[in-house]
C-alpha positions as CSV (number, residue, x, y, z in Angstrom):
1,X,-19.8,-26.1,30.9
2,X,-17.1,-23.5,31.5
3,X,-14.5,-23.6,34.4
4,X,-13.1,-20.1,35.8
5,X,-9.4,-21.0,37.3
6,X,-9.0,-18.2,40.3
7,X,-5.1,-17.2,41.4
8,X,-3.8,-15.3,44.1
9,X,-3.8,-11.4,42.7
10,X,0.0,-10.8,42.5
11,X,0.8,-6.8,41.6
12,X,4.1,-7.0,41.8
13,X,3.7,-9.7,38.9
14,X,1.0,-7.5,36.9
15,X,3.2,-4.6,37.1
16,X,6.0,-6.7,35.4
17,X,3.6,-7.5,32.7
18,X,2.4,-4.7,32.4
19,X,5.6,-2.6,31.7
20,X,6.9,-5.2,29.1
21,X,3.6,-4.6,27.3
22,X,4.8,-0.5,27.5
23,X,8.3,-1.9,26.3
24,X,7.4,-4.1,23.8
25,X,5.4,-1.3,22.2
26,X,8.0,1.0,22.3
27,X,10.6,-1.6,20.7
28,X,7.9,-2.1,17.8
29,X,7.9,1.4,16.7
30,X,12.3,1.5,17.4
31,X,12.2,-1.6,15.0
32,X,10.4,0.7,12.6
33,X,12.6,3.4,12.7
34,X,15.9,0.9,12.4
35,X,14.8,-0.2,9.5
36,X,14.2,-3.6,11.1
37,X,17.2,-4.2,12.5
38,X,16.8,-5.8,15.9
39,X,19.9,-5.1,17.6
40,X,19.6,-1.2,16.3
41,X,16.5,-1.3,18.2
42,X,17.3,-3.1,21.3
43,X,20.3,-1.0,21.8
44,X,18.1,2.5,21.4
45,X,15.8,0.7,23.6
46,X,18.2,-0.3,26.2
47,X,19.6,3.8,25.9
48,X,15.9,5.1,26.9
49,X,15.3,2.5,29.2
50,X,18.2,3.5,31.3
51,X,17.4,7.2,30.8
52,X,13.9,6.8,32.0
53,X,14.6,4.1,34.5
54,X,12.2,1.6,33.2
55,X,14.8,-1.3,33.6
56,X,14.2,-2.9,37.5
57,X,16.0,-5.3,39.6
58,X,13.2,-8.0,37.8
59,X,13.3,-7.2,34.4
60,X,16.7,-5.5,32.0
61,X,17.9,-5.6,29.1
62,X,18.7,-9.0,29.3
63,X,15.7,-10.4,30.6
64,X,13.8,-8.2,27.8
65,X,15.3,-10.3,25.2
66,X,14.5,-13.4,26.6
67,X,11.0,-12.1,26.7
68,X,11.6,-11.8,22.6
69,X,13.5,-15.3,22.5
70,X,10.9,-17.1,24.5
71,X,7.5,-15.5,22.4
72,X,9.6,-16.7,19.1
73,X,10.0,-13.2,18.2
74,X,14.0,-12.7,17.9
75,X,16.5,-15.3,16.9
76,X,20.5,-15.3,17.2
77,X,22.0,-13.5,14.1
78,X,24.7,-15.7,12.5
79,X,28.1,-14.2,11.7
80,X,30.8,-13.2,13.6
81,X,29.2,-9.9,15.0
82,X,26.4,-12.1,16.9
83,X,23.7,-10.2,18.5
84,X,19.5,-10.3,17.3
85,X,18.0,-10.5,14.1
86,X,13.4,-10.9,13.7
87,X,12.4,-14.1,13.1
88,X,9.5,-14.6,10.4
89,X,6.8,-14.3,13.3
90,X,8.5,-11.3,14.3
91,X,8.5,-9.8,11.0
92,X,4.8,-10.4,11.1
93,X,4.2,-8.7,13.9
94,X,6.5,-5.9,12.7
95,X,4.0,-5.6,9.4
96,X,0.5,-6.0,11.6
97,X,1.9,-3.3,13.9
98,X,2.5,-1.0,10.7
99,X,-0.7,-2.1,9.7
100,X,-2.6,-0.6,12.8
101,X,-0.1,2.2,13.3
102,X,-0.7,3.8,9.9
103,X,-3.7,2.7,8.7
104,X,-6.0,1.5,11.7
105,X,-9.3,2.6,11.7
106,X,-9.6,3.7,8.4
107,X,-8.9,-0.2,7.2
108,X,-11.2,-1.1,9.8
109,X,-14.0,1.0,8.3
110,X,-13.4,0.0,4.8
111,X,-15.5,-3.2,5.5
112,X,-15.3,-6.1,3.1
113,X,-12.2,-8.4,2.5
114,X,-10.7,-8.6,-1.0
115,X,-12.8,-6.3,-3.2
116,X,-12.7,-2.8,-4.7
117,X,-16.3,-1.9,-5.8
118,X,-17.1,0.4,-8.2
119,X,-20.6,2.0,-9.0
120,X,-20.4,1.2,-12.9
121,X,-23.7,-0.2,-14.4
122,X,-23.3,-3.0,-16.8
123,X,-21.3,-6.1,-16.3
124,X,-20.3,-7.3,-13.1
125,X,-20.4,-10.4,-10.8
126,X,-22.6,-9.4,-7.9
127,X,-26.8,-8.8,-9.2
128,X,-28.6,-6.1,-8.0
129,X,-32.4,-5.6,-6.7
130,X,-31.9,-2.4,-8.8
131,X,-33.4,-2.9,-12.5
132,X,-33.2,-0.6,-15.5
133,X,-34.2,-1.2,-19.5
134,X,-31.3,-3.0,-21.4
135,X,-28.6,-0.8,-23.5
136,X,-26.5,-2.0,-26.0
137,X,-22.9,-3.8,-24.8
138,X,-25.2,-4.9,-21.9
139,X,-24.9,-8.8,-20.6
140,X,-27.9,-10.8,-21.4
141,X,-27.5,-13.2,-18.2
142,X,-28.6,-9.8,-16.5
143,X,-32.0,-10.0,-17.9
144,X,-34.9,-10.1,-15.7
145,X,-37.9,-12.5,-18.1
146,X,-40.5,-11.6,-15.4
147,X,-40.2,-7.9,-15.3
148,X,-39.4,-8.1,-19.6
149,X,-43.0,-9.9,-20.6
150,X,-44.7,-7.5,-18.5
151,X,-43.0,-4.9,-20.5
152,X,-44.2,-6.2,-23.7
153,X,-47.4,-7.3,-22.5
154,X,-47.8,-3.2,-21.0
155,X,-47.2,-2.7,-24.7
156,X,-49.0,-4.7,-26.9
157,X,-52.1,-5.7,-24.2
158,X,-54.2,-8.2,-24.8
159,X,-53.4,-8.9,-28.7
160,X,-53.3,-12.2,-30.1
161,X,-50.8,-14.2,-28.9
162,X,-49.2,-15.4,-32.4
163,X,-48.7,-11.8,-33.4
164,X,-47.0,-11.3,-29.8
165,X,-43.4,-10.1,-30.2
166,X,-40.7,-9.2,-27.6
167,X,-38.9,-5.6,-29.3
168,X,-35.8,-4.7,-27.7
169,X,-37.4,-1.4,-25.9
170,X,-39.0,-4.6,-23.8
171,X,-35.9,-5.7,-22.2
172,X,-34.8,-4.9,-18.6
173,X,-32.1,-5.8,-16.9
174,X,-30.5,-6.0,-13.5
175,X,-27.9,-3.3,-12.1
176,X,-24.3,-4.7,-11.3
177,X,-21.7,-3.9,-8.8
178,X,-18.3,-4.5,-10.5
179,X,-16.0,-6.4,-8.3
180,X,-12.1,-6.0,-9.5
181,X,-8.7,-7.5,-8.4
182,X,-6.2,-4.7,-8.6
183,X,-2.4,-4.5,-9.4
184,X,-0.9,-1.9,-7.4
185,X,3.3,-0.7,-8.2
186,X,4.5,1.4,-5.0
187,X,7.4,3.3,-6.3
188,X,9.5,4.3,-3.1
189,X,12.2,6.9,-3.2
190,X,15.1,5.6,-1.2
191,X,17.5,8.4,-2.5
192,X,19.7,10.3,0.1
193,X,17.3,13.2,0.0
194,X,14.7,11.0,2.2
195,X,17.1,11.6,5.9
196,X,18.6,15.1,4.6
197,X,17.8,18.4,5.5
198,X,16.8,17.6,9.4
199,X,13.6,15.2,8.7
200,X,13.3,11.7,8.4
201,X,10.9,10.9,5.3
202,X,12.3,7.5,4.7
203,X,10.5,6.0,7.8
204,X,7.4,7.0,7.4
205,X,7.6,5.8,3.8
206,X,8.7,2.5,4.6
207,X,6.3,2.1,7.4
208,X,3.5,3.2,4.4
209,X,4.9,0.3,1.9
210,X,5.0,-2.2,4.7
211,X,1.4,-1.6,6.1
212,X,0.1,-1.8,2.7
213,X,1.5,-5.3,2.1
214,X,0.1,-6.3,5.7
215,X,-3.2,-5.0,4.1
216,X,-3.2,-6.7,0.6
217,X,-2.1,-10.0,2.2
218,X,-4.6,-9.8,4.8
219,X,-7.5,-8.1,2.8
220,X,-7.1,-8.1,-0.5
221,X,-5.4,-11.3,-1.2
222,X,-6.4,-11.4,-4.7
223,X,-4.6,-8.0,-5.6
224,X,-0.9,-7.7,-6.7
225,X,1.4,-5.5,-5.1
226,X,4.4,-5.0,-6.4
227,X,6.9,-2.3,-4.1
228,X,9.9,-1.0,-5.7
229,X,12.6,1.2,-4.2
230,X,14.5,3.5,-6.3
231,X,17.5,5.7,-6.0
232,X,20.3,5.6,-8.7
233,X,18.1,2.2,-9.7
234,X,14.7,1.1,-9.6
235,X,14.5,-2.6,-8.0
236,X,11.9,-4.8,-7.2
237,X,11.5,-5.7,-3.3
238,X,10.1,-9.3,-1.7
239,X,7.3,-8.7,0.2
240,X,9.2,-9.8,2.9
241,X,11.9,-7.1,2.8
242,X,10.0,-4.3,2.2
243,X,10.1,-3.7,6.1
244,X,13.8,-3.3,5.9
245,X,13.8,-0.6,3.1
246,X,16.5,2.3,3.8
247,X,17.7,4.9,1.9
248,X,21.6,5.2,0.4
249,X,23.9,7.4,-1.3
250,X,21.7,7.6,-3.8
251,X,20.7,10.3,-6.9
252,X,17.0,9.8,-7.9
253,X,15.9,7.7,-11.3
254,X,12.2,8.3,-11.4
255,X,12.5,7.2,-14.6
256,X,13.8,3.6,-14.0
257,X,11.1,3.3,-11.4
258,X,7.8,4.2,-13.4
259,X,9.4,1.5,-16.5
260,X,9.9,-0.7,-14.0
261,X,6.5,-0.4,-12.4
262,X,4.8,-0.1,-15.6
263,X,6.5,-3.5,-17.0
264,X,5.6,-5.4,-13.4
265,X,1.6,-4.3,-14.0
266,X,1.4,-5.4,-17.8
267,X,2.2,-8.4,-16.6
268,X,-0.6,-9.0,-14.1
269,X,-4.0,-9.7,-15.1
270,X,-5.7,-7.5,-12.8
271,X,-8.0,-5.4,-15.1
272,X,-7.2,-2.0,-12.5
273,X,-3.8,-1.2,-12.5
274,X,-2.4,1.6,-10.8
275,X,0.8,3.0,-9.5
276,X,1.4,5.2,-6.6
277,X,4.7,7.0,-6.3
278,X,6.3,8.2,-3.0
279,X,9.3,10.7,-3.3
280,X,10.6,13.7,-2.3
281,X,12.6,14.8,-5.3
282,X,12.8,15.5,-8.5
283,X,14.3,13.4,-11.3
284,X,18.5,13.5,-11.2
285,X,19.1,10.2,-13.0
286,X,18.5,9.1,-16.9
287,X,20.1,6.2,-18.0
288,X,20.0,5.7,-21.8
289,X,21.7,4.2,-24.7
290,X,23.9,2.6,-22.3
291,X,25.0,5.7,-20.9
292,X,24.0,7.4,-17.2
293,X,23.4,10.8,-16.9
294,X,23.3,12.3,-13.6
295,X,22.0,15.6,-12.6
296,X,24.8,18.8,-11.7
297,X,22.2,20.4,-9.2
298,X,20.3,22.2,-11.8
299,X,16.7,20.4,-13.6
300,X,17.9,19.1,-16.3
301,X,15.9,19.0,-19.0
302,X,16.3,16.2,-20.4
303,X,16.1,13.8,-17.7
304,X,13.0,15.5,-16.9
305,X,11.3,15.0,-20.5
306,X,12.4,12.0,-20.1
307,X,10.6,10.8,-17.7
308,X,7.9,12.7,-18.7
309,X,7.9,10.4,-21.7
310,X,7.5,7.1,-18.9
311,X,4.4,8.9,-17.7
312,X,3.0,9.1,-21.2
313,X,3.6,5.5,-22.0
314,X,1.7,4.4,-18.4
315,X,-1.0,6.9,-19.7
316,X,-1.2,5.2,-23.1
317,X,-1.2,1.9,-21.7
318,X,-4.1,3.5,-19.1
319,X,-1.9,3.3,-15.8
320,X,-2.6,6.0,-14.0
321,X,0.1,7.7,-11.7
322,X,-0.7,9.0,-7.6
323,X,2.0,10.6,-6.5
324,X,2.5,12.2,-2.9
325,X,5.1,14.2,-2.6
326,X,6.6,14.5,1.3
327,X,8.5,17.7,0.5
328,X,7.5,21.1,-0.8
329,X,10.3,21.6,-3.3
330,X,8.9,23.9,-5.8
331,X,11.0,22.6,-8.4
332,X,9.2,19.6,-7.2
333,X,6.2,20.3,-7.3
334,X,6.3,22.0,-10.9
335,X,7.8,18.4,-12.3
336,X,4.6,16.3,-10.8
337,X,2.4,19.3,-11.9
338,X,3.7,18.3,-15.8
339,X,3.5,14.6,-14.7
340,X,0.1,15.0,-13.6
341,X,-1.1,16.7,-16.9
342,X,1.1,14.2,-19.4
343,X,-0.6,10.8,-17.3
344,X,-3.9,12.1,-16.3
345,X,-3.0,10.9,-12.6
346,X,-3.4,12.9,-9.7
347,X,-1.0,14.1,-6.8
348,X,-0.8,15.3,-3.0
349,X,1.8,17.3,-1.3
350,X,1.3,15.6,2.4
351,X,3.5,15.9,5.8
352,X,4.8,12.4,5.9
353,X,2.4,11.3,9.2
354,X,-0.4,12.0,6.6
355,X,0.8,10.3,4.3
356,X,-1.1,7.0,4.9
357,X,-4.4,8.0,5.5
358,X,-4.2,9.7,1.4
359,X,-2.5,5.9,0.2
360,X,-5.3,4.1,1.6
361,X,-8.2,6.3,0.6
362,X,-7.0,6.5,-2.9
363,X,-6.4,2.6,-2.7
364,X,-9.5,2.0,-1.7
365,X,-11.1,4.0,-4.5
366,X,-12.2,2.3,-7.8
């Protein structure tokens, strides 16, 4: 039996609610753009609001953050500057808002959770209706027996039975669908290029790397992801800091990064690996024989051969290479032309708002 519960229509009380819904949507994507930090946001916030007006006698700043406090999403930061910092719920909400923001429908229409299937007869774990004669390297648990003695019997009729023989033209077989873990590296440039030149590339690139851990944790949670930021150096980042990614004073070691990706996805045991790689520059960093050399402005040649060499190594070791490239550069786009032909990979040259609609559908691919 279900029991309604009426209450007295309030609109003074539904307009409240409804305008911290219109705030708290608008403090998700400041979040996003401060890198995660929450008193970054709540102080932009706190500007528009009182721009706009949307602070009332009922509801301001301060009874915004309570709002936060009270739903478990912002805690008191520790140290002597006080203020806000996410809690772990809010950082969940920060990556399922990425998640929607950048990805939304297209995740919704991928259907499944935790596979990449791939239209490759042979071996595989899921049996098909589909049936085809048996080729050499081909599993025998596939066989079909009903459908393979009326082969031979099509063959050799009615003969005797004690001269009956099954002939390997008899055998048929069941078509696969390969199911496959992946390991995925996402190389993200966090060199000082990313915020230069009057556009912001470094937000849309961490919103990207922290929508597509919301994704693999929540749909693939048999894949790896590994996410490493790179400027000068090429680190790897905890899941749970990828959402506060930034960029610094840093050159760009593209070199470091792919080494380092490479090395993280020889580890796995994923039988697809893959890296993408996000950036907006070309190689200005080698660091070899315990020396770093650091571009002048000009492509250097031999940080660029260099790297070149990393991309041959992935290729060897059959890694391929996606890179999208949020900038035009020409000098740019003539390095990942000759990284593209030395690794076999592929590349785009995207606005950064398109950026994750090309990430997923490429992810999604076999």
């Amino acid at each position: 039996m279900t029991y309604l519960r009426f209450t007295r229509y309030d609109p003074r009380q539904r307009a409240r609610e409804e305008r911290l819904e219109e705030l708290l949507r608008l403090f998700r994507v400041l979040l996003s753009h401060a890198a995660g930090d929450a008193e970054q946001a709540l102080a932009w916030l706190d500007r528009i609001a009182k721009q706009h007006r949307l602070w009332t006698a009922d509801l301001d700043r301060a009874g915004f953050e309570a709002f936060l406090r009270e739903r478990g999403e912002l805690e008191p930061r520790e140290g002597a500057n006080g203020g806000y910092q996410l809690t772990r719920k809010g950082e969940g909400l920060l990556r399922r808002d990425a998640l929607e923001r950048v990805f939304g429908d297209l995740a919704r229409a991928a259907g499944g959770r935790g596979e990449h299937r791939s239209r490759v007869e042979g071996l595989g774990v899921e049996r098909e209706p589909a049936l085809r004669p048996w080729t050499f390297g081909d599993d025998l648990s596939q066989l079909a027996p009903t459908e393979t003695l009326a082969e031979a019997f099509r063959r050799q009729g009615s003969a005797d039975l004690d001269a009956w023989s099954l002939e390997e033209r008899d055998l048929v077989v069941h078509e696969t669908e390969r199911k496959t873990r992946r390991a995925t590296a996402l190389l993200v440039d966090c060199s000082h290029s990313m915020v230069l030149y009057g556009e912001d590339r470094m937000t849309p690139a961490r919103l990207v790397a922290t929508a597509l851990v919301e994704l693999i944790r929540t749909r693939f949670p048999q894949d790896v992801l590994h996410v490493v930021a790179f400027g000068d150096d090429a680190v790897l980042v905890p899941e749970e800091q990828v959402p506060y990614l930034s960029w610094g004073p840093y050159h760009t070691n593209t070199k470091a990064a792919l080494a380092l990706g490479r090395d993280l996805l020889l580890r796995s045991r994923c039988p697809d690996r893959r890296i993408f790689l996000i950036t907006d520059g070309k190689p200005t960093v080698l660091d070899e024989r315990g020396k770093r050399l650091i571009d002048s402005g000009y492509p250097n040649p031999r940080i660029l051969n260099r790297t070149l060499d990393e991309a041959a190594l992935c290729r060897r070791k059959k890694i391929p290479i996606t890179t999208f490239m949020v900038a035009d550069d020409p000098v740019l786009q003539r390095f990942v032309s000759d990284l593209c032909a030395t690794n076999g990979g592929q590349a785009f040259t995207c606005a950064p708002d398109e950026l994750g609609g090309l990430l997923l559908r490429d992810f999604l691919k076999r």
